[in-house]
C-alpha positions as CSV (number, residue, x, y, z in Angstrom):
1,X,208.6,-42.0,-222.5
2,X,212.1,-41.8,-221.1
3,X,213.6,-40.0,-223.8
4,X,211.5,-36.9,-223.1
5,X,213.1,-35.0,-220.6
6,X,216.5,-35.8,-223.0
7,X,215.0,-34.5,-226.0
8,X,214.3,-31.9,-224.2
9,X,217.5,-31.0,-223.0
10,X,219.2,-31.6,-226.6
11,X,216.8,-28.7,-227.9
12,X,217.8,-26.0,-225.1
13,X,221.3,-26.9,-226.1
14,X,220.8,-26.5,-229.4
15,X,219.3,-23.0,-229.2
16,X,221.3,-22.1,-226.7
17,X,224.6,-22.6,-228.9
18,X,222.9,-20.3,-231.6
19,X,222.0,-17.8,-229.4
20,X,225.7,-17.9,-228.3
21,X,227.3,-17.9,-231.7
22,X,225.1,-14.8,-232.4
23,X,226.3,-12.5,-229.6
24,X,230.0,-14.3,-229.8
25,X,230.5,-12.9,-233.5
26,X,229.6,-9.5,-231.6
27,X,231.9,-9.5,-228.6
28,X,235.5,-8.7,-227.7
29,X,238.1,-11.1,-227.1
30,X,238.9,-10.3,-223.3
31,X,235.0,-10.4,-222.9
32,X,235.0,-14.0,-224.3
33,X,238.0,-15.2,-222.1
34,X,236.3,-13.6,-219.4
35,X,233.1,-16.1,-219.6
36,X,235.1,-18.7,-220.6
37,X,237.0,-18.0,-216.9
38,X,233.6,-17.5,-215.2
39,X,232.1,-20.8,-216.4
40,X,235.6,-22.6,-215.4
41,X,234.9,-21.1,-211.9
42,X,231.5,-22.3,-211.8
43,X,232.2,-25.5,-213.2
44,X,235.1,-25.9,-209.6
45,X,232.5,-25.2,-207.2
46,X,229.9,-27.4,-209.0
47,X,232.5,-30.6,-209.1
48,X,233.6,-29.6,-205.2
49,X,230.2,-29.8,-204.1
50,X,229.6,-33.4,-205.8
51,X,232.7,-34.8,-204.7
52,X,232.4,-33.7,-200.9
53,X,229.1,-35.7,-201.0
54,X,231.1,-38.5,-200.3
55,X,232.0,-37.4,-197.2
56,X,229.0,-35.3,-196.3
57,X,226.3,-37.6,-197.7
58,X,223.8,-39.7,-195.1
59,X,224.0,-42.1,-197.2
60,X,227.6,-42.4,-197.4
61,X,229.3,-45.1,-195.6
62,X,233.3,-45.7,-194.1
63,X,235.3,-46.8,-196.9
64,X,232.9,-45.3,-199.5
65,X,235.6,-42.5,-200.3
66,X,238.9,-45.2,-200.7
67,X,236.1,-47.0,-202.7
68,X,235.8,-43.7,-205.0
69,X,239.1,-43.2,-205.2
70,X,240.1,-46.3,-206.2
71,X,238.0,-46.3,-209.1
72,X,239.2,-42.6,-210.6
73,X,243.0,-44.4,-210.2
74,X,241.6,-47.6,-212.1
75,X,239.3,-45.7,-214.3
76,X,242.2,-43.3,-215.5
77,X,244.4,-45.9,-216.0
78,X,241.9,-47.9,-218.0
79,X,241.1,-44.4,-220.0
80,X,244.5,-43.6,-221.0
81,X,245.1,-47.1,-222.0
82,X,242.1,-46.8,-224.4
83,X,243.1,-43.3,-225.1
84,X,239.1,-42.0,-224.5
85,X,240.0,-38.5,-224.5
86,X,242.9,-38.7,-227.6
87,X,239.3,-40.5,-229.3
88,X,237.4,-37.5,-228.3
89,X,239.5,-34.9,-229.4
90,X,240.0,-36.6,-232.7
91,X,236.0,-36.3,-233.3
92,X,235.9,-32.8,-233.0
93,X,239.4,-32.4,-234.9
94,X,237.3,-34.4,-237.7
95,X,233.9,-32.5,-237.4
96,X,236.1,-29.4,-237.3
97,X,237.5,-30.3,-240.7
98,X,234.2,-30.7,-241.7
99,X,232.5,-27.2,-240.9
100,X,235.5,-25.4,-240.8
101,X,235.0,-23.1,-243.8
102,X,238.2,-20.5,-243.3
103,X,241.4,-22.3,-243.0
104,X,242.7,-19.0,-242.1
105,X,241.4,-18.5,-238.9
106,X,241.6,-21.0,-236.2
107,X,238.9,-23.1,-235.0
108,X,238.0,-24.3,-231.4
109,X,235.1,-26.6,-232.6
110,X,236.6,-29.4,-231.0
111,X,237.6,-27.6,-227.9
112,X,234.0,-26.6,-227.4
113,X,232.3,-30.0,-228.6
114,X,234.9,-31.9,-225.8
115,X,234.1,-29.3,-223.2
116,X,230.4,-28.6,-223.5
117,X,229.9,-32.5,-224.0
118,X,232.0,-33.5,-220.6
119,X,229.9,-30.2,-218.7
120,X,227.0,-31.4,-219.6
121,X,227.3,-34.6,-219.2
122,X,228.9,-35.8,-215.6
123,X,226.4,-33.0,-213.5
124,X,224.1,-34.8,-210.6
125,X,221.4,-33.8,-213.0
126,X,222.4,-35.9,-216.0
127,X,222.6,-39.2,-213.6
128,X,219.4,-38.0,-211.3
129,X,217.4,-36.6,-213.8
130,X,217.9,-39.6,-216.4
131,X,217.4,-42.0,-213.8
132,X,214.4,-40.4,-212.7
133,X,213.1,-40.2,-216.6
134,X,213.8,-43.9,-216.7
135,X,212.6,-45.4,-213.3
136,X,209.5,-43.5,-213.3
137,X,208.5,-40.8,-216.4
138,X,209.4,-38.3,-214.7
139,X,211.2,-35.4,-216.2
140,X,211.1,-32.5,-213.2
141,X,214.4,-32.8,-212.6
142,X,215.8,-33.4,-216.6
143,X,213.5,-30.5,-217.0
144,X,215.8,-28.2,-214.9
145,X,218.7,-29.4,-216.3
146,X,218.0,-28.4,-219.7
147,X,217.3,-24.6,-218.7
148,X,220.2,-24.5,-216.7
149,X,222.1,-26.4,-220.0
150,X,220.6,-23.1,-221.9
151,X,221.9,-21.1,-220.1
152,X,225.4,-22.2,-219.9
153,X,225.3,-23.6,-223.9
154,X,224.8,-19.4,-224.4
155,X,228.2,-18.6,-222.6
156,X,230.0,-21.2,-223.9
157,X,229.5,-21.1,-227.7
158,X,229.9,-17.1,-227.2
159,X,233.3,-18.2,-225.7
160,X,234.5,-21.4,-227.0
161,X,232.3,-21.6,-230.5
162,X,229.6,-23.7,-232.4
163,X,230.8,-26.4,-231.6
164,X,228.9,-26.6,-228.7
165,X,226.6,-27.7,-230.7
166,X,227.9,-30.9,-231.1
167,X,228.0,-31.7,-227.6
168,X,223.9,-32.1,-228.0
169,X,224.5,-35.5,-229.3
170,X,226.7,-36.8,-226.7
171,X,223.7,-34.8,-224.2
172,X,221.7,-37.8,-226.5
173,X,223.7,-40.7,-226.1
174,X,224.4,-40.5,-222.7
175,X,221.2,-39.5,-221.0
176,X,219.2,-41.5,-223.3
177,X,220.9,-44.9,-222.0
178,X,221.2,-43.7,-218.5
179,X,217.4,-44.0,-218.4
180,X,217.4,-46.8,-220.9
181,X,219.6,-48.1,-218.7
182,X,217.7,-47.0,-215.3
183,X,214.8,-49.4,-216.6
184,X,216.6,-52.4,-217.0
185,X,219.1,-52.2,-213.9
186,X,216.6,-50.7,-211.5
187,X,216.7,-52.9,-208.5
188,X,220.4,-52.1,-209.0
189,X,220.2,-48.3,-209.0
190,X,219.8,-47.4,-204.8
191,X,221.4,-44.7,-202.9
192,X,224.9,-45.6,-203.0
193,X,225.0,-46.1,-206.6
194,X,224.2,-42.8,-207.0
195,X,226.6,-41.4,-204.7
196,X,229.5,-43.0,-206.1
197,X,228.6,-42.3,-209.4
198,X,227.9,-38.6,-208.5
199,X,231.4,-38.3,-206.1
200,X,233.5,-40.1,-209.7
201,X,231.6,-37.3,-211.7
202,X,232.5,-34.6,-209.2
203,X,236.2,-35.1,-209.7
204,X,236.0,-35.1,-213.3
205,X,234.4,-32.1,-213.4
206,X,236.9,-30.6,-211.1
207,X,239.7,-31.6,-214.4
208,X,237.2,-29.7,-216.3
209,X,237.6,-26.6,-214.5
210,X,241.3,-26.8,-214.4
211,X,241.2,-26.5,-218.3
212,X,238.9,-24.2,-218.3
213,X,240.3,-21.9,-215.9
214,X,243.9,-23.0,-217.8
215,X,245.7,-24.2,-214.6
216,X,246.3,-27.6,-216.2
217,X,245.9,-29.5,-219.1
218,X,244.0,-32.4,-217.3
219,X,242.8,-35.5,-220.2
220,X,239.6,-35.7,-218.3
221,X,238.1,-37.9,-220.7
222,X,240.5,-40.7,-219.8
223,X,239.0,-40.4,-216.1
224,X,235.2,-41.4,-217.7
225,X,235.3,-44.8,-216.7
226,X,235.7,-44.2,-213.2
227,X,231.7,-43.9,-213.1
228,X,231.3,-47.1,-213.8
229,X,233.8,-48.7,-211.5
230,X,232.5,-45.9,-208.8
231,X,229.6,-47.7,-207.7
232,X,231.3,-51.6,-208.1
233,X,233.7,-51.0,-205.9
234,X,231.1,-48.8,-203.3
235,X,229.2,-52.3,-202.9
236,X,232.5,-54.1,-202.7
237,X,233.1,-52.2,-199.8
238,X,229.9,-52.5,-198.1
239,X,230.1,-56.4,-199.2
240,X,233.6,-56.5,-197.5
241,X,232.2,-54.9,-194.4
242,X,229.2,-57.3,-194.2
243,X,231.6,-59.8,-194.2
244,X,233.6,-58.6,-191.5
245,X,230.6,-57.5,-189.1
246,X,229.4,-60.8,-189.6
């Protein structure tokens, strides 16, 4: 079933984000910015490594960065004009309101619902592993996603709040129709696909850690649909140079 290794992952979340809460209630402020800055390093050398695969990558062919690039400046521009990360924010603003109990003391539901969701969603694990759930049954690799999604749901609700927990059903969504998706597209999904889509998630994860570390308020949302445009414009590019070879 390709949802396994996704259900899976859902339910580490899920007790991860308790666990989290539990010790958070317990722990000093400076302690709690202190793992929120440790995750927001993590997080940089995490989206550094995925991006330089571009450029490191067998696989990876001249062009294939411009290609890359080109869709994070398209899919930006297409994100902001759809204003994906205002819609975001506005969901955990409105499940904040919801489970919000004491209007005296600020929230940051929707800071941790936006941030967990965006973590744990663009990794090389979310597109490998669901494509691997998909294409094949296979859940090895979804499998080590969701300890590793555990772990980190554990420091972020202790830093950021429950609403981490929230972020489990966008963990839903997206892997369950990458590998719905994996089992309809499949003679689609090769190498290069992956690449792109892995280099596009790279970046966005590197906006991630610039909020998290508070360098910059980067709308990192708005830069989602550049991993779709990511590997169109990949086989543009190798389309445009088997054209020219030719």
């Amino acid at each position: 079933m390709f949802l396994t290794g996704t259900l899976l992952n859902v339910a580490t979340v899920l007790f991860g984000t308790l666990v989290g809460v539990l010790i958070g209630a317990r722990m000093p402020a400076r302690m709690q910015a202190s793992l929120t800055t440790g995750l927001g390093l993590f997080t940089l050398l995490i989206g550094l490594s995925m991006g330089l695969r571009i450029f490191t990558d067998p696989a990876a062919q001249p062009g294939d960065d411009l290609a890359v690039l080109g869709a994070v400046l398209v899919g930006v521009a297409i994100g902001e004009l759809l204003r994906i990360h205002d819609g975001l924010e506005w969901l955990g603003a409105w499940f904040q309101g919801r489970l919000s109990r004491d209007d005296r003391r600020p929230s940051r539901i929707a800071e941790g619902f936006v941030t967990a969701s965006l973590v744990f969603c663009v990794g090389p694990l979310t597109i490998l592993g669901s494509l691997a759930n998909g294409l094949t049954g296979d859940v090895e690799l979804l499998a080590l996603k969701s300890l590793l999604d555990g772990v980190a749901s554990v420091a972020f609700a202790a830093a950021l709040g429950p609403g981490v927990a929230l972020s489990a059903l966008t963990v839903l969504v997206v892997q369950g129709a990458i590998a719905a998706g994996a089992f309809l597209l499949r003679d689609f999904l090769d190498e290069p696909t992956v690449l792109a889509i892995t280099a596009a998630g790279g970046v966005i994860l590197l906006g991630v850690a610039l909020r998290l570390l508070e360098l910059q308020p980067v709308r990192v949302a708005n830069f989602l649909p550049a991993l779709v445009l990511a590997p169109l414009l990949v086989h543009l590019a190798s389309a445009i140079r088997d054209a020219l070879g030719a």
